[in-house]
C-alpha angles and dihedrals in degrees: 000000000000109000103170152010123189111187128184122168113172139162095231125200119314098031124091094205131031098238086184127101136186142182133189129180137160152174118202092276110021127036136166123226122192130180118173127180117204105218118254121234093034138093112291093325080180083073091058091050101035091044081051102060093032086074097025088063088039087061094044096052081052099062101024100102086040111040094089090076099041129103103257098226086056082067093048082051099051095043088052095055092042093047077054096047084039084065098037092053087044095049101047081045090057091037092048080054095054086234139113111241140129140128157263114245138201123166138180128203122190123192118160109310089337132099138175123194131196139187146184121186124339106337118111154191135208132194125207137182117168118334077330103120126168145159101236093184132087110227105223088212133143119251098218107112090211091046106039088163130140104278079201142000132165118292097013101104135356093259130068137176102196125184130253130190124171123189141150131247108234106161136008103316137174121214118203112186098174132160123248089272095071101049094033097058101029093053119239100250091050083050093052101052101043081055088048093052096044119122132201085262101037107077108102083048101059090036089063089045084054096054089039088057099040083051091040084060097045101273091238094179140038107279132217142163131163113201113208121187117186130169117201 
């Protein structure tokens, strides 16, 4: 059962638009949870979110009422094959402009005790239940120190790898789906152990000691996060 979503998306402190988007939607049992991050530095990276979670919603309104009786691996599948027609749209609308764009994407489906999570560049999610605390996400960065940039996002080619992780709720457990701009500027240590030391009741609260922390370092990026508590 989903008891609670805490959601913040904000364009912090050195950027003149917010290119992040977010969506979150849910029925009592199932429930879809998008962040995308437009990439910096490029043409109108706000398109490439905002297009992402456009026809990531559109699907969700689809299957809402539905998903509840579906095997849960039919909706991995469709999710899947929408995350692949999400970069292609974005691609050919980036082509037809003549620009380079696209997105970072992390996504979270709920049905029943069953989650899948999937990712595309540098946005991540972490699941937590009890002092259990772990980055469930894949970074798709280079490892070049000097570099340090995406090695893919959405949008950005024909081709994409996305991640895919499947697991089971099985206790009390917190989901954080949040952009670069949280983790980056609150520190990931500092991130880990508010989320250790969060209680059923305490969200809002740690949520509000994250932000603090990302404004208190200059809050150099648009920062989101999406908190997600469920109980099987």
């Amino acid at each position: 059962m989903i008891q609670n979503i805490i959601s913040l998306s904000e364009t912090g402190l050195r950027r003149l638009e917010n290119q992040d988007a977010i969506f979150a939607d849910n029925t009592e049992n199932a429930g879809l949870f998008v962040i995308a991050d437009g990439m910096g530095g490029h043409y109108k990276g706000e398109l490439a979110s905002q297009t992402a979670v456009c026809i990531l919603e559109k699907w969700w309104k689809e299957i809402r009422g539905c998903i509840a009786a579906m095997p849960f691996a039919d909706a991995v599948s469709e999710l899947e094959a929408e995350v692949f027609a999400i970069n292609k749209n974005i691609y050919q609308m980036y082509c037809e402009l003549g620009q380079l764009g696209g997105t970072t994407l992390c996504l979270l489906l709920i049905q029943g005790d069953s989650y899948a999570v999937v990712n595309v560049g540098d946005s991540r999610l972490y699941c937590c239940h009890g002092r259990n605390c772990a980055l469930i996400t894949s970074d798709d960065v280079s490892k070049d120190a000097q570099d340090g940039g995406l090695t893919q996002a959405v949008g950005v080619q024909e081709s994409l790898m996305p991640h895919i992780f499947i697991g089971t709720i099985i206790k009390k457990t917190f989901f954080l789906i949040c952009s670069d701009g949280i983790y980056k500027y609150c520190g990931e240590r500092y991130l880990l152990s508010k989320l250790r030391s969060m209680s059923w009741k305490s969200g809002t609260a740690v949520t509000g000691k994250i932000r603090e922390r990302v404004y208190r370092n200059g809050a150099g990026d648009n920062l989101s996060m999406l908190l997600v508590s469920v109980c099987p």
